[in-house]
C-alpha positions in Angstrom: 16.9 -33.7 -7.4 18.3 -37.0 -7.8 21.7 -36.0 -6.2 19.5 -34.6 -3.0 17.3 -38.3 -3.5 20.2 -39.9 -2.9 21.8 -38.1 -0.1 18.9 -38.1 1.8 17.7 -42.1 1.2 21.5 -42.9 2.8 20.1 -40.9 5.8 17.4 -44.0 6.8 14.0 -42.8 8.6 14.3 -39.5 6.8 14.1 -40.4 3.3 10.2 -40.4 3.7 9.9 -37.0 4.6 12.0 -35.6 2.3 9.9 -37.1 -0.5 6.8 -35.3 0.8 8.9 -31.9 0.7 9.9 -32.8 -2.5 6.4 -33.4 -3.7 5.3 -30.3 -1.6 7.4 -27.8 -3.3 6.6 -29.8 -7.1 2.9 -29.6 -6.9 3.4 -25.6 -5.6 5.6 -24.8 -8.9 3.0 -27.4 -11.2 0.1 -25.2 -9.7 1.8 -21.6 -10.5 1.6 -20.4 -7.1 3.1 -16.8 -6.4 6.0 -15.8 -4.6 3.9 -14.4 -1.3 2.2 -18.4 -1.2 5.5 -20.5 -1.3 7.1 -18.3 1.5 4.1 -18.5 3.5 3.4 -22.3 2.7 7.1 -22.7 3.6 6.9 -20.7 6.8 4.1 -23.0 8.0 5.9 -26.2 6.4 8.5 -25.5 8.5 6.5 -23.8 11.8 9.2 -20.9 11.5 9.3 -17.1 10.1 10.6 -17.7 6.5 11.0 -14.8 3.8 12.2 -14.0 0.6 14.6 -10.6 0.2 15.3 -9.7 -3.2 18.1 -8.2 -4.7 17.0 -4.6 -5.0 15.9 -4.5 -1.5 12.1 -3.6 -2.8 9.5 -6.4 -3.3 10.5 -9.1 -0.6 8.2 -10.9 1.5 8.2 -12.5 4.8 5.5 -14.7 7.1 5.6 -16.2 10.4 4.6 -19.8 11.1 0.5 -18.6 10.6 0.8 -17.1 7.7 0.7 -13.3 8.6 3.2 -10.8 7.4 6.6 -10.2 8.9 9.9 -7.9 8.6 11.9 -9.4 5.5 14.9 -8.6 7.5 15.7 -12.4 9.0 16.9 -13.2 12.1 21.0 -13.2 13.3 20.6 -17.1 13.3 18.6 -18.1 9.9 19.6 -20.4 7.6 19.4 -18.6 3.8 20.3 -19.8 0.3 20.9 -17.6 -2.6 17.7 -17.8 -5.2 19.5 -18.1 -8.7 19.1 -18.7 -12.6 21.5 -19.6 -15.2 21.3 -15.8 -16.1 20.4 -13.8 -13.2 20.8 -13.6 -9.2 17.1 -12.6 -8.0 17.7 -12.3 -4.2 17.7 -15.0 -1.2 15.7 -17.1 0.9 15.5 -17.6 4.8 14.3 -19.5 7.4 14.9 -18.7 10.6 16.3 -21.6 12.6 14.4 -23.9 14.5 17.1 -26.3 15.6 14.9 -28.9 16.5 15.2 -30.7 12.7 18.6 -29.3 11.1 18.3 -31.5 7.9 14.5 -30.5 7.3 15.3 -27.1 7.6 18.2 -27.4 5.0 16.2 -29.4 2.8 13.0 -27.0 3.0 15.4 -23.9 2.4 16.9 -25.7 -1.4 13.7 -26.5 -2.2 12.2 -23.2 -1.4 14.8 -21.9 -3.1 15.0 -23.6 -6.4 10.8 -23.4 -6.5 11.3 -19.4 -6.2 13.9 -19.8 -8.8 11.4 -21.4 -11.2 8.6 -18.8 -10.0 10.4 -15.2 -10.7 12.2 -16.8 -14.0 8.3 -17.4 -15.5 7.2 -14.5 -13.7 6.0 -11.4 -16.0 8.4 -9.3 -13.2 11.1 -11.4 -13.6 13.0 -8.7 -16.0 13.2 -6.7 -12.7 14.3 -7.4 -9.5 11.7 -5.7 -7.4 8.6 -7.5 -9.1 7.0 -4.2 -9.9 6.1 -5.3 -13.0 3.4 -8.2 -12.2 1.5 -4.6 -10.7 1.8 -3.0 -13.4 0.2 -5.5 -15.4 -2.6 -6.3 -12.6 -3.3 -2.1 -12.8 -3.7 -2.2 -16.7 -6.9 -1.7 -18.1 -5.9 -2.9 -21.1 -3.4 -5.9 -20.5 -5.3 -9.5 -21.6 -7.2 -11.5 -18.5 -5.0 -14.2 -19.0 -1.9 -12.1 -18.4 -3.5 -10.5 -15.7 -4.3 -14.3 -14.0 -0.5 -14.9 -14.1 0.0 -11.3 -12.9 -2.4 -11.7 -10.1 -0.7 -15.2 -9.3 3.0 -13.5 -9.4 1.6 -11.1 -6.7 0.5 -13.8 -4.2 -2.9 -12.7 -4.8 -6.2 -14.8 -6.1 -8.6 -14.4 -9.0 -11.5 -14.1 -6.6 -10.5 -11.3 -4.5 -11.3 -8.2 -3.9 -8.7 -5.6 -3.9 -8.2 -1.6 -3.0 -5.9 0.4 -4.8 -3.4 2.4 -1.8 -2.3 5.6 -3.2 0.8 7.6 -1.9 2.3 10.8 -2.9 6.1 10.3 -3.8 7.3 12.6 -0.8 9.1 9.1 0.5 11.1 6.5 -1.3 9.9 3.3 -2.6 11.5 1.6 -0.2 10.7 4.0 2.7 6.9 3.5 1.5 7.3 -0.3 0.7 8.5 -0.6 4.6 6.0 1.4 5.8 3.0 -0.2 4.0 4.1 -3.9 5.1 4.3 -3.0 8.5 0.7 -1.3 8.4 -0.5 -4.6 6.8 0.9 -6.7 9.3 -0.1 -4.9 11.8 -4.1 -4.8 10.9 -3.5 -8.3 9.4 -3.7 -7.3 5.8 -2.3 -8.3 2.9 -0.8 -5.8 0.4 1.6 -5.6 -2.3 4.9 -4.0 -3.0 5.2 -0.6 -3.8 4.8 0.3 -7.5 6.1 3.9 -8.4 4.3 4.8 -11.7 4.5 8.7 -13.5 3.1 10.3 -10.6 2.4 8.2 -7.3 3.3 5.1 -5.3 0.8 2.6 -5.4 0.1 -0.8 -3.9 -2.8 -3.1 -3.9 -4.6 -4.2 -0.4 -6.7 -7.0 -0.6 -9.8 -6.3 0.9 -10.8 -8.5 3.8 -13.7 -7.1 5.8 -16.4 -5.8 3.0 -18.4 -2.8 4.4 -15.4 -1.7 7.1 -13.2 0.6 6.4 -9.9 0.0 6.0 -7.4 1.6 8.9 -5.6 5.0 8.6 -2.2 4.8 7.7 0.5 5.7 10.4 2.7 7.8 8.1 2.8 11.5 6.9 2.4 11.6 3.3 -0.4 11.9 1.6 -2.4 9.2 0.9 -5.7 7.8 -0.2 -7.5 4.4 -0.9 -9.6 3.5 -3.7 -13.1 2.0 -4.3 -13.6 -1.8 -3.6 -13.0 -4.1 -6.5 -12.5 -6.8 -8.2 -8.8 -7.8 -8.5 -9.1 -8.6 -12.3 -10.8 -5.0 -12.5 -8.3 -2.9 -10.2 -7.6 -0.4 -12.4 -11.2 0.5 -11.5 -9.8 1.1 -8.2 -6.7 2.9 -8.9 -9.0 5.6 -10.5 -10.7 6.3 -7.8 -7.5 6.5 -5.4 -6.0 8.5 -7.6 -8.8 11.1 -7.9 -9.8 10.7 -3.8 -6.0 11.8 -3.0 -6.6 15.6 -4.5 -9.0 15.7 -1.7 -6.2 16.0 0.8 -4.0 18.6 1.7 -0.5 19.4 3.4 -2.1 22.8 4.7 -5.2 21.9 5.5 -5.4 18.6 6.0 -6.5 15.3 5.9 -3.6 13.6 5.2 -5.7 10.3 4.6 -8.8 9.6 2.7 -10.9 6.9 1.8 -12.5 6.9 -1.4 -16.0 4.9 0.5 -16.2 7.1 3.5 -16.3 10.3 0.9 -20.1 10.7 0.3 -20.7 13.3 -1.5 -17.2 14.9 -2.0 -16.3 12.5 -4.3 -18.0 14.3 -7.2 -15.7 17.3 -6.1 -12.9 14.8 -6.8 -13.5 14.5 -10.5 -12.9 18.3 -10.5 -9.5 18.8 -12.7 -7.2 21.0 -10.0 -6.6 23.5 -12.8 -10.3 23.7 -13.2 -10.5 24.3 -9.0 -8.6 26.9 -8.7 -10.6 29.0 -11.6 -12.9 30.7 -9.5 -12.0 33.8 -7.5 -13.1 32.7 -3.7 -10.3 29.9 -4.2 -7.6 32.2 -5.9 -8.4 34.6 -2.8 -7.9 31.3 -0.9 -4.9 30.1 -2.8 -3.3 34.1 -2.0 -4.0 34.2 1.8 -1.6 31.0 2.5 1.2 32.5 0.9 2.0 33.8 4.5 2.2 31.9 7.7 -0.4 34.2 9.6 -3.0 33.5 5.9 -2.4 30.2 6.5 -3.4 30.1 10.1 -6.5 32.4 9.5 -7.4 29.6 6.7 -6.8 26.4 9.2 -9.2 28.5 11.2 -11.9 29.2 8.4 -11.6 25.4 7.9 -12.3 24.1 11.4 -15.0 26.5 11.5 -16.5 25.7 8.8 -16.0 21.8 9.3 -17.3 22.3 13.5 -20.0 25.3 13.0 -19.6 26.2 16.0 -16.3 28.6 17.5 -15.6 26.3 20.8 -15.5 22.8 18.8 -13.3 24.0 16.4 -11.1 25.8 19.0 -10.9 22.7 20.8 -10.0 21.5 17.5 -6.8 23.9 16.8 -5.9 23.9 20.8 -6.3 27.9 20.8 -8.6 29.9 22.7 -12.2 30.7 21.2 -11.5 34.4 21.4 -7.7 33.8 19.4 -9.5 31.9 16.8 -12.6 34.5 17.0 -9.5 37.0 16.1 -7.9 34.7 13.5 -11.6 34.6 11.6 -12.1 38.3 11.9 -9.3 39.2 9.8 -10.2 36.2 7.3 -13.5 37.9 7.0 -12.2 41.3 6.1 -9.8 40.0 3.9 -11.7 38.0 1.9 -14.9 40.7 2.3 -17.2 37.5 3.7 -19.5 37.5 6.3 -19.9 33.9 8.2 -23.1 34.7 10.2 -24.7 34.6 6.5 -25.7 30.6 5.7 -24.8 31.2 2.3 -21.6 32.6 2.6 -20.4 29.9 4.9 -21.6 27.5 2.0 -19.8 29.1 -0.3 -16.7 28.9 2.0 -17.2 25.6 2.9 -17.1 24.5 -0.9 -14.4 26.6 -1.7 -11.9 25.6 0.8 -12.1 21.8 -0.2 -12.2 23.2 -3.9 -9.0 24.7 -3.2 -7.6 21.4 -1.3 -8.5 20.0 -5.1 -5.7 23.0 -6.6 -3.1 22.1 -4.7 -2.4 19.6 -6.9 -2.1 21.6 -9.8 
């Protein structure tokens, strides 16, 4: 610092404005602000897109000159500095150039970069690369609240928010999910974290802006579900609930996405254990029929029917003809020895089908 003091002091009328840099990126580190703040508060610092892209490729953050959410990839012509410790490499920092103040910029980029030094070094996630592991503490339902605070702080987050827990069934990468969450976020002006992969899904936290709305439908294929509203000190709360909504999707059957508020009633069905929902003998009949690609479009008909009540709304639904899918439930009807003009039956039916969407998963 004293070197860079120096340098800058020979340099006249901009001597002053590197001490308030100086000072800036100081009082960040002194306050234990998170990675996501420092590369937004430099991004604004600087009134360019600045970002952090760590080593594994997972993890990094980026933010345009207003604070929202950006690609980490930078630009052909930013400035970057490698983000470093005695013992480890961590990743680098851009900026994209501005041109208009060449000396601030290389000044805010050492800064930014010594300050995320001193950040991922304290950091719980500094023993890996991809910061999973400040989420994996902020998840915990048992970690301590103070080692949650400096969790919550390592994730760019606040104490005071409220959070929802994004779940996502490991048919992509982490890095493929990571991508895709951030660019959902950005795009509805959210603010989420990395991907975590724990023992069964991908998860990431959402901080939850608009209380009461729910949050927008993902654009990608796997399935995936979003938990209760909480609390970020109590997001395991959350997770829970994600993690239980998510058996109420299906690849056959569909949805692919489902919120965990928007549920009513069928979230008592989620606390069904899969092995338990596929016990009774309508589902295993169920379960039996999609084993072949005609069963499985007789059951995507029983479903819209039973969703619509009503043969031209779910034929609509499906694109086929009311007397194909009058056919297609016919045959379902025989086979499964139901009648759907009886109210109970259909009930039955109706239950069954989302109890089987619940055995899936087993």
């Amino acid at each position: 610092m004293e070197g860079l003091l120096r340098r800058l002091s020979s340099e006249g009328s901009e001597a002053e404005n590197a001490l308030r840099v100086i000072a800036f990126f100081d009082r960040l580190v002194e306050t234990r602000g998170g990675l996501d703040e420092l590369v937004r508060s430099s991004a604004r610092l600087i009134g360019a897109p600045a970002g952090f892209a760590s080593e594994a490729g997972v993890g990094g953050c980026a933010f345009d000159d207003r604070g929202r959410r950006v690609s980490t990839d930078p630009p052909q012509d930013a400035i970057n500095l490698a983000v470093t410790t005695s013992s480890r490499r961590f990743g680098r920092v851009w900026i994209a150039n501005s041109s208009d103040n060449v000396s601030l910029g290389e000044l805010v980029i050492e800064r930014m970069a010594l300050s995320a030094a001193t950040i991922l070094e304290r950091s719980p996630s500094s023993s890996r690369a991809d910061e999973t592991n400040d989420l994996t503490v902020v998840l915990s339902r048992d970690a301590p609240a103070e080692l949650k605070t400096d969790a919550i702080r390592g994730l760019g987050f606040r104490a005071e928010w409220d959070v929802r827990a994004l779940v996502i069934a490991p048919t992509m990468s982490a890095a493929e999910a990571d991508t895709s969450v951030r660019e959902w976020a950005h795009f509805h002006h959210l603010q989420a974290s990395q991907i975590h992969r724990d023992d069964q899904f991908l998860v990431a936290l959402v901080r939850d802006v608009a209380q009461g709305t729910p949050l927008p439908p993902p654009p990608w294929s796997a399935l995936t579900s979003i938990g209760c509203r909480a609390r970020i000190i109590d997001a395991h709360v959350s997770l829970a609930t994600a993690r239980r909504a998510i058996h109420l999707t299906s690849t056959v059957l569909g949805p692919t996405f489902v919120d965990c508020e928007t549920l009513g009633a069928l979230s008592h069905l989620a606390d069904i254990h899969p092995a338990a929902a596929g016990s009774t003998h309508l589902v295993t009949q169920l379960t039996f029929l999609a084993q072949s690609e005609s069963g499985r479009a007789e059951l995507i008909a029983l479903d819209a029917f039973c969703r619509h009540r009503s043969l031209r709304s779910a034929s609509m639904e499906l694109n086929l003809h009311h007397s194909s899918l009058a056919h297609r439930l016919k045959n379902a009807e025989r086979k499964l020895n139901l009648d759907l003009a009886a109210s109970d039956a259909l009930f039955q039916l109706a239950l069954s089908l989302q109890l089987y969407r619940i055995a899936e998963w087993s």
